[in-house]
N, C-alpha and C positions, 0 to 999 in steps of 0.2 A: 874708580871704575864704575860704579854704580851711579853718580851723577853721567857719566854718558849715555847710559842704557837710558837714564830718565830721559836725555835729553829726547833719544833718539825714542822713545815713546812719546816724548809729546808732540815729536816734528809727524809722527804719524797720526794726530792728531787731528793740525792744525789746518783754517780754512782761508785761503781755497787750501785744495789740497796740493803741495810740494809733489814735484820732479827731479828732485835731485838726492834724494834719499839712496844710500848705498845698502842692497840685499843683502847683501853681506854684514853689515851693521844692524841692518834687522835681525837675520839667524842669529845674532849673539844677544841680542835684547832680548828674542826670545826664548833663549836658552837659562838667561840670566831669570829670568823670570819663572821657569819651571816647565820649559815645552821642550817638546821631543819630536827632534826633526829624523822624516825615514826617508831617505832617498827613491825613488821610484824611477820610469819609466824616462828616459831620455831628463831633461831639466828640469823634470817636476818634482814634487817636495812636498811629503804631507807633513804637517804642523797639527799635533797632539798637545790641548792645553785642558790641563783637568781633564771632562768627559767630552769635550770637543774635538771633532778634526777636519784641518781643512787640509786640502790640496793647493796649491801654489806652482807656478813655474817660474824658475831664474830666470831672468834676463841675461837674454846673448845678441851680442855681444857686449852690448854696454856693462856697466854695472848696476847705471842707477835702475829702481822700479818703475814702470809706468803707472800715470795716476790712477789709471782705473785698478792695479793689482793695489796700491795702498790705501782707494777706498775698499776694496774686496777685504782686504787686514783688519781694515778699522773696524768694520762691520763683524769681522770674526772677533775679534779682541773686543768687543760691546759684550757680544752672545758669552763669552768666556769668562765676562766679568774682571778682565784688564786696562783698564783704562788711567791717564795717569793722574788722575783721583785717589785710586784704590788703588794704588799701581807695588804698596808694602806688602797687601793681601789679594794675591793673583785666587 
């Protein structure tokens, strides 16, 4: 299960950046990794990792993320110190 989670950090990753990334796959990489997902206001979703947090909103109806939400990720997960480098020591 943990070679998924990698994979699916390093497809958040990679350039250009992917659209076909499923949210849903994300919330579990992230979970997997040590964040704390609180649901909020109609599809938004804040993402607590260490002393960071961001807000997020799901995609509806699709599944997959928009690229601009998974560069917004990438950029949270740099500040976070998650990257799939260091991805053993979140």
């Amino acid at each position: 299960m943990a070679s998924r989670h990698a994979r699916c950090l390093a497809a958040v990753f990679e350039e250009p950046t992917r659209a076909n990334i499923v949210w849903a796959d994300v919330e579990r990489m992230l979970v997997h990794y040590g964040a704390e997902i609180q649901e909020r206001a109609g599809s938004a979703v804040a993402i607590e990792l260490g002393h960071y947090v961001a807000v997020f909103h799901r995609p509806h109806p699709q599944k997959e993320a928009k690229r601009y939400a998974i560069r917004n990720l990438r950029d949270f997960l740099i500040t976070a110190g998650l990257t799939p480098r260091n991805e053993d020591d979140p």
